[in-house]
NUSEBA-557853 format. One record per residue (C-alpha): residue number from 0; residue in three letters; x, y, z. Coordinates in steps of 0.02 Angstrom, whole numbers. Each point is the difference from the previous one (the first is absolute). Layout:
<rs>
<NUM, ALA, <X, Y, Z>> ...
</rs>
This chain:
<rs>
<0, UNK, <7410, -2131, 8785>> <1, UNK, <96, -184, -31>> <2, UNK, <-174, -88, 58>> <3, UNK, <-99, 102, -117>> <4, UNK, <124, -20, -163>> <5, UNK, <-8, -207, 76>> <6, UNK, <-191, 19, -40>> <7, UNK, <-11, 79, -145>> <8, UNK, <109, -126, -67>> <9, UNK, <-100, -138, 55>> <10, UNK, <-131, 55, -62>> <11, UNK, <59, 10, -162>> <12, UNK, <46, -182, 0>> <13, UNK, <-164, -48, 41>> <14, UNK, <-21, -74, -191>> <15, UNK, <-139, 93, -74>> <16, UNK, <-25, 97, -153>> <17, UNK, <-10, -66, -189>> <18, UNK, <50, -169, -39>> <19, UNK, <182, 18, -39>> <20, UNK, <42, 100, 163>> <21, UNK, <-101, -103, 106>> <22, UNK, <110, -134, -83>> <23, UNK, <179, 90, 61>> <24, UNK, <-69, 45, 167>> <25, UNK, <-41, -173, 19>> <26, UNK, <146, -73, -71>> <27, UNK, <116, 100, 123>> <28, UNK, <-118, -62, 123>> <29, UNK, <45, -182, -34>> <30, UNK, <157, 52, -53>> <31, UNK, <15, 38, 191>> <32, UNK, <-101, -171, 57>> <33, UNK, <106, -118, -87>> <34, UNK, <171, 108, 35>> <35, UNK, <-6, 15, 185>> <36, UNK, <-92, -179, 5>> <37, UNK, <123, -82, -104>> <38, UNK, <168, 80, 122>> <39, UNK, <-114, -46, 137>> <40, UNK, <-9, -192, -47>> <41, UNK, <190, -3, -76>> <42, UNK, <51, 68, 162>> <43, UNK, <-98, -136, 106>> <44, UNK, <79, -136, -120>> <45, UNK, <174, 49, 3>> <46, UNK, <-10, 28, 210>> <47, UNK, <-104, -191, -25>> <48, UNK, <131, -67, -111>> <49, UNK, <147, 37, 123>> <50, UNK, <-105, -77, 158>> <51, UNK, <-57, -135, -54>> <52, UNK, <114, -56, -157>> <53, UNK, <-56, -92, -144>> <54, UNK, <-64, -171, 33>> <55, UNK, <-129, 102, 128>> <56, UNK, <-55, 134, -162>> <57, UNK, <-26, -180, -93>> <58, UNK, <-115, -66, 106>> <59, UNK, <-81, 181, 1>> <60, UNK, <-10, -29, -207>> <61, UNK, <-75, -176, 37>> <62, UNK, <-149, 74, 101>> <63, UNK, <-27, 162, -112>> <64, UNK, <9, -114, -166>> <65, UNK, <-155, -111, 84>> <66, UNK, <-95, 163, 47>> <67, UNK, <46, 82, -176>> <68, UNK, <-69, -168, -93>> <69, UNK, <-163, 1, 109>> <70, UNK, <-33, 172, -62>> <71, UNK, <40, -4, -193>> <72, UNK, <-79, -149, -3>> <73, UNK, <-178, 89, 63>> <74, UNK, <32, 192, -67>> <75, UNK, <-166, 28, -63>> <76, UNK, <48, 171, -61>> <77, UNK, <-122, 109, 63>> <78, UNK, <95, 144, 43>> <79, UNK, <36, 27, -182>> <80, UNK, <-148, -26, -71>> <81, UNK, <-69, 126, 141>> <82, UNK, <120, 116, -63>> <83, UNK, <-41, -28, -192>> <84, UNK, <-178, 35, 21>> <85, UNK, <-43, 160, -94>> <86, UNK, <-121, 31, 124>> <87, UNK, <72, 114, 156>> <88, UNK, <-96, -42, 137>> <89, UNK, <-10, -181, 23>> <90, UNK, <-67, -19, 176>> <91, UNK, <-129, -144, -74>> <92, UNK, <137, -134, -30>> <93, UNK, <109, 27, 155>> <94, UNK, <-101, -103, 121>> <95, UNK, <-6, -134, -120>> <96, UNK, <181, 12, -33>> <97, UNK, <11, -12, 198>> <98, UNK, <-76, -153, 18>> <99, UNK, <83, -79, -129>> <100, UNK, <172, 73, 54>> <101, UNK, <-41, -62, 195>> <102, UNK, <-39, -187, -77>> <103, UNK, <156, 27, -81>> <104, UNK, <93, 33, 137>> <105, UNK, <-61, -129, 92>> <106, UNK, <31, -152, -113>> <107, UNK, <181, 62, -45>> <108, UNK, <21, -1, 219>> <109, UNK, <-104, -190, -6>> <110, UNK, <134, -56, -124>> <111, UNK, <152, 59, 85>> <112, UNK, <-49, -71, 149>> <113, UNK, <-31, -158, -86>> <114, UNK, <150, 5, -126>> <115, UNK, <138, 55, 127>> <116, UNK, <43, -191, 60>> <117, UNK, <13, -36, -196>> <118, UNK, <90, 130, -46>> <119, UNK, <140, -32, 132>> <120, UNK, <26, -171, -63>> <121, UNK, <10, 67, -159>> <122, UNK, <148, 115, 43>> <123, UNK, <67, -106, 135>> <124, UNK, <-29, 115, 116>> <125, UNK, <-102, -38, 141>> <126, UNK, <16, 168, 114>> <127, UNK, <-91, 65, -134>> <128, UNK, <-170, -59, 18>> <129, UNK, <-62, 95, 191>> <130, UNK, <77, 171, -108>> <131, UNK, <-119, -29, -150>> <132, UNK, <-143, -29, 98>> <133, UNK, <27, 175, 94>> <134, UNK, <20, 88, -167>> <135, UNK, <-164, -79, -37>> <136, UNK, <-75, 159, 104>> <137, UNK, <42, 109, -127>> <138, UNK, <-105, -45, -143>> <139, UNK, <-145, -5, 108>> <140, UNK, <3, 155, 82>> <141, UNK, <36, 80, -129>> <142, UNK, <-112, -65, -98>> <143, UNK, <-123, 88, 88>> <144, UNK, <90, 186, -39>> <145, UNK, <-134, 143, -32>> <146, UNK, <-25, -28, -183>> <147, UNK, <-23, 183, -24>> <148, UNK, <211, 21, 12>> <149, UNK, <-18, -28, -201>> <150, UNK, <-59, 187, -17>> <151, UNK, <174, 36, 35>> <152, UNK, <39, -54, -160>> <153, UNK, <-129, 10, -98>> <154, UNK, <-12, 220, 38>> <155, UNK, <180, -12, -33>> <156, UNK, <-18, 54, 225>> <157, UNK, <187, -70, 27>> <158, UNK, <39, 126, 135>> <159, UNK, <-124, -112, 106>> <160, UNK, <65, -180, -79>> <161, UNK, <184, 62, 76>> <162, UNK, <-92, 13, 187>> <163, UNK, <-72, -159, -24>> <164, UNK, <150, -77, -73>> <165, UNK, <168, 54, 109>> <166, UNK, <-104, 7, 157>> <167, UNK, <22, -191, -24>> <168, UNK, <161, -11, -54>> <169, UNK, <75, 95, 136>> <170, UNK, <-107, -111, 149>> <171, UNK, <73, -170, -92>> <172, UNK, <190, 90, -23>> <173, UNK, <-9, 35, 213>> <174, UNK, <-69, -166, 20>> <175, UNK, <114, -89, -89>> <176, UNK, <176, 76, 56>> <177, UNK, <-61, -4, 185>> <178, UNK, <-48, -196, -1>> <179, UNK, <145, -31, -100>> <180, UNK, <147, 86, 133>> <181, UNK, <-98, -112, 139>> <182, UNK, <-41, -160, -104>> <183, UNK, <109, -5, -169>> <184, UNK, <-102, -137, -81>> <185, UNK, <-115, 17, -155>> <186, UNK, <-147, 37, 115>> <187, UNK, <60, 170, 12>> <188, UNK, <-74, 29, -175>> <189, UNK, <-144, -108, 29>> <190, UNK, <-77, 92, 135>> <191, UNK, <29, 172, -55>> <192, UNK, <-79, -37, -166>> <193, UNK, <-167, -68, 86>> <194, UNK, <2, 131, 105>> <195, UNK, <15, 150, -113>> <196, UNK, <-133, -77, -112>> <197, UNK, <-115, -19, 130>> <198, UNK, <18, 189, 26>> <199, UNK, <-27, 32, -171>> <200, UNK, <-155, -48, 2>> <201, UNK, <-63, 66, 153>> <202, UNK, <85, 195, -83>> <203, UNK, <-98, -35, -146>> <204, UNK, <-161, 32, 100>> <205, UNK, <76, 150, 76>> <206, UNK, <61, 78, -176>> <207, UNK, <-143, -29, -112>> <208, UNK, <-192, 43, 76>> <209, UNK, <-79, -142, -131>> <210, UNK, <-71, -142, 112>> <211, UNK, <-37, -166, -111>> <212, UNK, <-161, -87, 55>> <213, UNK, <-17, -199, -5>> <214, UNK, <-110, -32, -169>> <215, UNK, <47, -54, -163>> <216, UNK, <-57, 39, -169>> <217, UNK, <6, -134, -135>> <218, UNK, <-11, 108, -140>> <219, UNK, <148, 116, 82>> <220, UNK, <111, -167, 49>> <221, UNK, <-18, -62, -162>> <222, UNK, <60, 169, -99>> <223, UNK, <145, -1, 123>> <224, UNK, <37, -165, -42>> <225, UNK, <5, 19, -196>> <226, UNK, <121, 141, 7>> <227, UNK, <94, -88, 163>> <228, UNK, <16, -176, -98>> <229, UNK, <144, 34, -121>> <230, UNK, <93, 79, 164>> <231, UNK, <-25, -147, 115>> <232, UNK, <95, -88, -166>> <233, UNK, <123, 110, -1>> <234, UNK, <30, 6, 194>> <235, UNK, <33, -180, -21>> <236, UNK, <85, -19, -132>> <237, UNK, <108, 177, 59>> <238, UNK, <49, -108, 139>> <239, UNK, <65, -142, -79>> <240, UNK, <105, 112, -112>> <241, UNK, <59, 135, 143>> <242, UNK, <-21, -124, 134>> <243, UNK, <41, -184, -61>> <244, UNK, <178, 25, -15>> <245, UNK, <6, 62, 206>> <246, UNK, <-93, -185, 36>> <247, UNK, <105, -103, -122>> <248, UNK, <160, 75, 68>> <249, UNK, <-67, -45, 187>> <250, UNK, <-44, -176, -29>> <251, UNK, <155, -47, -113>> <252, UNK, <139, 110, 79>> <253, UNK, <-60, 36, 154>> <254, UNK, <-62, 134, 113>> <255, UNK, <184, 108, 22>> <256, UNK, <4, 2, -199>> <257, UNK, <-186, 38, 13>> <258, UNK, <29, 152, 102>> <259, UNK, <170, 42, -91>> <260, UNK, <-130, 14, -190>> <261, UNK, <-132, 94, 93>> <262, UNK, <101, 115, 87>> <263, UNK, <85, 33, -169>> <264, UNK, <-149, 25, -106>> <265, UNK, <-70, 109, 144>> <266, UNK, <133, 123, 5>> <267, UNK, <58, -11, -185>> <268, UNK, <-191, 44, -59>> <269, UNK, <-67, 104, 150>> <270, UNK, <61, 173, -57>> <271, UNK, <-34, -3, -154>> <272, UNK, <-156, -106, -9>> <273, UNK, <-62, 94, 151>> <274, UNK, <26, 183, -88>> <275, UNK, <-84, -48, -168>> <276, UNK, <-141, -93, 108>> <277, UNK, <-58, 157, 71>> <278, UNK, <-4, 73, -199>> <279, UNK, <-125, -153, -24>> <280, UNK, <-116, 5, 154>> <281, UNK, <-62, 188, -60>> <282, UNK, <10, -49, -180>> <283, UNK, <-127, -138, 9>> <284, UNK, <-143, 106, 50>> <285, UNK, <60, 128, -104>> <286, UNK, <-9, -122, -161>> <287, UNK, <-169, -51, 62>> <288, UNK, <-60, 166, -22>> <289, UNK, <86, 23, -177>> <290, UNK, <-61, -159, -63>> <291, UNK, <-104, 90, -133>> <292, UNK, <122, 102, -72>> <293, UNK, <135, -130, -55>> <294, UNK, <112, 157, -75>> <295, UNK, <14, 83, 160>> <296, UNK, <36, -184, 77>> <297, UNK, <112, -24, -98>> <298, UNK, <95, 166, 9>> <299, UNK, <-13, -26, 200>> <300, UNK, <73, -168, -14>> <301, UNK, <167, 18, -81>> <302, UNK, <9, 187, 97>> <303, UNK, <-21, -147, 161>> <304, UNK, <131, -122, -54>> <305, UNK, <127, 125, -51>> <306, UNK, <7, 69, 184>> <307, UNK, <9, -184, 63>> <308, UNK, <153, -37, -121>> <309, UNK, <67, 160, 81>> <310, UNK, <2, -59, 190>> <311, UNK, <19, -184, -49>> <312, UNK, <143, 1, -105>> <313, UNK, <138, 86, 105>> <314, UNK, <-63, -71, 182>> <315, UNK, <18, -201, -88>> <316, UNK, <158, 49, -84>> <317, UNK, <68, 85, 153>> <318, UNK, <-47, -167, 111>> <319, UNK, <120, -110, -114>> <320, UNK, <149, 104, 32>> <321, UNK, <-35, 48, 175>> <322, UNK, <-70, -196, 55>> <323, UNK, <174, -46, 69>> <324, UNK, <42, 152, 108>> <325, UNK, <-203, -1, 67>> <326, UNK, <5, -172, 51>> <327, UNK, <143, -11, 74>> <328, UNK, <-35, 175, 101>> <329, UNK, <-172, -28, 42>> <330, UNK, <-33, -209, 16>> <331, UNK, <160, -71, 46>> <332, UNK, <116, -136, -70>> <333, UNK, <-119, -142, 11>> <334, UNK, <-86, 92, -120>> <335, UNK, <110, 25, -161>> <336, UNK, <-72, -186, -96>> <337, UNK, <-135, 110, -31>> <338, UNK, <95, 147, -84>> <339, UNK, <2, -74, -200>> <340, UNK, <-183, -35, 10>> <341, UNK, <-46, 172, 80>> <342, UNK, <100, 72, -140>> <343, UNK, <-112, -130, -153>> <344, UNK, <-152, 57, 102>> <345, UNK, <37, 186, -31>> <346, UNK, <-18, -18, -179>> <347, UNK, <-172, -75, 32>> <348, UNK, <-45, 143, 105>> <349, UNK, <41, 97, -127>> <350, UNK, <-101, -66, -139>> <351, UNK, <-147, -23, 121>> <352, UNK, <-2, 169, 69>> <353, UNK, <0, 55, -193>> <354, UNK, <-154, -113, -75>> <355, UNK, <-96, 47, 167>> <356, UNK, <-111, 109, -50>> <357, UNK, <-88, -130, -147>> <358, UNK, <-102, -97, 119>> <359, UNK, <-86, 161, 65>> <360, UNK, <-34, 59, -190>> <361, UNK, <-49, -187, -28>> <362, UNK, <-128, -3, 153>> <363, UNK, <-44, 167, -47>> <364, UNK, <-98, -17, -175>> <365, UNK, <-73, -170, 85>> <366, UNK, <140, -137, -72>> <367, UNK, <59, -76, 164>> <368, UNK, <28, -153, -112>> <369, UNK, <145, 62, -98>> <370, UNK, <74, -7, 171>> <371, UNK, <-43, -175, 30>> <372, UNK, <56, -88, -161>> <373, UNK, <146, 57, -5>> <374, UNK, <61, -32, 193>> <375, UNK, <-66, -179, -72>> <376, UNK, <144, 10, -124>> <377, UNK, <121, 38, 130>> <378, UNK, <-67, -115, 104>> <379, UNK, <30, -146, -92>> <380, UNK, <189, 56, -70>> <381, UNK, <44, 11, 183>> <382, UNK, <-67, -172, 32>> <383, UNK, <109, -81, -147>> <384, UNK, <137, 81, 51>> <385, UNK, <25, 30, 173>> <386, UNK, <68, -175, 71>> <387, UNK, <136, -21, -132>> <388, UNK, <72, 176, 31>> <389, UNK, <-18, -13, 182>> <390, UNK, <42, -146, 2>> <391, UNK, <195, 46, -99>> <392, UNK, <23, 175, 88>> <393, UNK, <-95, 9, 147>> <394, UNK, <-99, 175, 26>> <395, UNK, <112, 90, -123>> <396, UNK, <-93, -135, -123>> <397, UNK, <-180, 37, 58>> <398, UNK, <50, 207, 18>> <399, UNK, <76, -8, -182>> <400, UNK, <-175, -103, -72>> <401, UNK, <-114, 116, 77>> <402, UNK, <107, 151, -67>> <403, UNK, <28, -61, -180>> <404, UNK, <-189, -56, -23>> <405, UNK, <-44, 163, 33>> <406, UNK, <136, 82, -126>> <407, UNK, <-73, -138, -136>> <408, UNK, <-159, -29, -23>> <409, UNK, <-80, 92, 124>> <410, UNK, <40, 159, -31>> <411, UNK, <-31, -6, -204>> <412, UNK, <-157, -70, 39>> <413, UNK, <-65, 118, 119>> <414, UNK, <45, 127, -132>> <415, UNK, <-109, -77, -139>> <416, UNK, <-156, -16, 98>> <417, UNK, <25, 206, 70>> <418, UNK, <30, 42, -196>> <419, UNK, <-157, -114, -46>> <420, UNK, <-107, 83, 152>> <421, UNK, <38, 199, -4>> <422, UNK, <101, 4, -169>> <423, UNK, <176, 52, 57>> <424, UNK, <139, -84, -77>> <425, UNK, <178, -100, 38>> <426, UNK, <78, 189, -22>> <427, UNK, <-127, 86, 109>> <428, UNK, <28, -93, 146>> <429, UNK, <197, -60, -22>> <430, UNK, <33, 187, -43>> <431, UNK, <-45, 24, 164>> <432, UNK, <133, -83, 74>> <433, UNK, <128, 54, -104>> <434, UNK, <91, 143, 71>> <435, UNK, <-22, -61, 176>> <436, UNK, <71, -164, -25>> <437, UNK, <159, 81, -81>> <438, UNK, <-8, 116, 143>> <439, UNK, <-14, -158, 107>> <440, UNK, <158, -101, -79>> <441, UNK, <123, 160, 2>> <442, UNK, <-40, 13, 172>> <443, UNK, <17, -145, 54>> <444, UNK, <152, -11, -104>> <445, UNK, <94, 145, 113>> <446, UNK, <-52, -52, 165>> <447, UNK, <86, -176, -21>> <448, UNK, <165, 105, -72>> <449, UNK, <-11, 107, 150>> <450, UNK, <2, -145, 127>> <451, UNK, <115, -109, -93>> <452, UNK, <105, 139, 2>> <453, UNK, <2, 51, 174>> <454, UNK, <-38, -167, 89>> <455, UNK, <-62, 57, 150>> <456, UNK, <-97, -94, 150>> <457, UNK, <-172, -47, -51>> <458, UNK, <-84, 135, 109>> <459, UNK, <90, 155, -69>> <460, UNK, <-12, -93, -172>> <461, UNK, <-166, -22, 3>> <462, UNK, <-55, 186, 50>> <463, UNK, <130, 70, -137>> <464, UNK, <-76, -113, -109>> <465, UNK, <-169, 72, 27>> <466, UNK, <59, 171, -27>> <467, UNK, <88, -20, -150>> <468, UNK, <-140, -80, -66>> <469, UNK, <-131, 97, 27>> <470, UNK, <96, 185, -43>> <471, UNK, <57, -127, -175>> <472, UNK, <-173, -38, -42>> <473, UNK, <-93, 165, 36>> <474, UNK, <168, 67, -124>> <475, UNK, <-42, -125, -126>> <476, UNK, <-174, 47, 5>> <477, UNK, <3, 184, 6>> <478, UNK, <109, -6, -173>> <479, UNK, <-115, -120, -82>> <480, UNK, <-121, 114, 66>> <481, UNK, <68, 159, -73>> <482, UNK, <44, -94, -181>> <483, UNK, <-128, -99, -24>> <484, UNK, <-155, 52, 85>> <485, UNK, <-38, -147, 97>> <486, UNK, <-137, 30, 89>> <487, UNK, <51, 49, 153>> <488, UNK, <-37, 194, 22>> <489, UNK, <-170, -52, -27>> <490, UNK, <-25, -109, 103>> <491, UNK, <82, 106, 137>> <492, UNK, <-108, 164, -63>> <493, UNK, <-147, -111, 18>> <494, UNK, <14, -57, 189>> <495, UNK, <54, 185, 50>> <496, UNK, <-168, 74, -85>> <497, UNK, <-91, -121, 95>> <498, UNK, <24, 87, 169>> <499, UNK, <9, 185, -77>> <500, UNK, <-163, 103, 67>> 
</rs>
């Protein structure tokens, strides 16, 4: 009786339907991905963090930074313009997009290779070099993925992405706490992220019955390439901006502040970022197929960013108050310098996980560029700025630039061009994130009276903390809710009608 109900609701997850439920079937489905991945890798770091310490997760940060550069640098883009094609079967460009993928691959493992002795001098740190050359495995293997995994996306099939995905996550999570209890050294990291990848690829053959052959089109590589082109811009220039500031802390302060910013940033902007990503991964395709119909777009859009205001707001506000108590509960001691940056970084989080969702409607009606001129803006703010502030208040100086050019101009901007695209205004969208951000403040308002008044040890603090919060903001939300109409009801009515038979 249990196994049969277990069926029947699987296979009512299986995303299918009109456009709007596949949508919410698939968005639970990645919903799901990103939720148990994310625990998955926050788990692995935290276990990593207390083996190994932070001058060990710096040089980590060293060697991913070289990888990351390697691939923005050469992120052709294919995958979305694959997935913006109005077309649904697009079987003729995958073999191209193979080959040009596998070269890929292969120059980004050349140049590691090549690069690691360079980039060790660079940081002044010499072990360095033998671990970027084994990452270097990566990029070519999986280069070489079955290109036929971008169905997943494209037919909004998520329930398979999530095989393909935390089948991964959970190999490199084993690999890594294992080698690290024998060996606590950075290479604990190293070799469970080769490994897992290498298995990712291989699953990808296994999960998807599309087998690429070795020719190449012209006429397909260069349509892939005129969409792709404003993407590889923006992968470079989206590292400099979300990226630049992890290399610029490593080479001026060091790799134990290096691993002190990233660990921050990662924790401060995983929840929420993570949450509202999954919102964005279904809501690409789904733009691309309203791309004609820029009133329903645009109706879809702010219905989008209103629930990502809703999950982002009260997870960043709740990691300022609760930074302290999870820190000290979770890391250790030698951990706390990075405590007032985590709690800068949160705002960012916040902001980011809320302006999501206008890249995808950007990509979507085929203006990739938007994205790309104005990372350039950012870009170029950071690069005035960064030394001086650094340079006067260490990472808390780099945390509070990234934060506050995001606040101003960055935000404004990325208004104007959304009202110039799809014709929704400053109130649309900021209406949005009214009631949730008020929701947001109260909250966090009582949890910080609650521990201040009680003072307790950071473990009981922090999971009081987490309680009061949450029952606070679900309150705050259910009144707003009741007087105002937020939205809410809807959106809940919505997801439940999905899986009604």
């Amino acid at each position: 009786m249990a196994r049969s109900k277990l069926k029947r609701l699987l296979a009512r997850m299986v995303p299918s339907g009109d456009v709007v439920e596949s949508t919410v079937k698939s968005g639970l489905w990645v919903l799901s991905q990103n939720a148990v991945g994310r625990v998955i890798q926050l788990v692995m770091l935290v276990i990593l963090a207390r083996l190994i310490g932070p001058a060990q997760v710096g040089l980590i940060g060293i060697v991913l930074l070289t990888l990351s550069a390697l691939k923005q640098f050469t992120n052709l883009g294919f995958n979305a313009a694959l997935v913006q094609q109005r077309e649904e079967n697009v079987d003729g460009h995958l073999s191209t997009a193979w080959v040009l993928m596998g070269a890929r691959g292969a120059i980004i493992a050349l140049s590691m290779v090549l690069a690691a002795p360079f980039v060790a001098t660079l940081f002044g740190e010499p072990e360095t070099t033998a671990m970027i050359r084994v990452l270097a495995v990566s990029p070519l293997v999986l280069g070489l993925k079955n290109p036929g995994v971008v169905y997943f996306q494209k037919n909004l099939e998520f329930h398979k992405q999530f095989v393909y995905r935390i089948s991964g996550e959970v190999l490199q999570f084993v690999i890594a706490v294992g080698y690290a209890l024998v060996w606590p050294t950075a290479w604990a990291f190293v070799v469970a992220y080769v490994v897992s990848n290498v298995f990712r690829a291989l699953v990808s053959y296994l999960i998807h019955d599309y087998r690429p052959r070795l020719s190449f089109d012209r006429d397909v590589a260069a349509d892939l390439v005129g969409y792709g082109k404003w993407l590889t811009g923006t992968s470079i220039l989206y590292f400099l901006y979300s990226e630049g500031d992890d290399a610029f802390v490593g080479w001026f302060l060091g790799p134990a502040a290096l691993g002190f910013y990233q660990y921050a940033y990662r924790l401060s902007n995983a929840p929420a970022t993570e949450l509202t990503q999954v919102v964005s991964s279904v809501m690409f395709p789904t733009f691309s197929k309203m791309q004609d119909d820029l009133s329903v777009l645009r109706d879809a859009f702010l219905k989008t960013i209103r629930i990502n205001a809703l999950v982002a707001f009260p997870v960043s506000f709740g990691i300022v108050v609760v930074a302290p108590d999870f820190v000290r509960t979770f890391l250790g001691t030698e951990w706390t310098p990075m405590i007032p940056v985590m709690q800068i970084l949160a705002m960012y989080g916040m902001m980011r996980a809320f302006t999501k969702v206008f890249g995808s409607v950007w990509k979507a009606v085929g203006r990739p560029d938007y994205v790309t001129k104005l990372s350039a803006v950012r870009v170029v703010l950071i690069a005035l700025l960064i030394f001086p502030l650094t340079q006067r208040f260490g990472t808390v100086g780099t945390a509070g630039l990234i934060t506050g050019l995001y606040v101003f101009p960055m935000v404004p901007l990325d208004i104007y061009v959304m009202k110039r695209e799809i014709g929704t205004g400053y109130g649309d969208i900021l209406g949005e994130a009214v009631y949730p951000f008020v929701a947001g403040v109260l909250m966090a308002g009582g949890v910080w009276a609650v521990r201040s008044t009680l003072a307790l040890s950071p473990p009981f603090s922090l999971a009081l903390s987490v309680l009061v919060g949450a029952a606070l903001y679900l309150g705050l939300m259910g009144l707003f809710e009741s007087l105002f109409d937020v939205g809410i009801k809807q959106n809940v009515d919505l997801v439940r009608s999905s899986f009604s038979d």
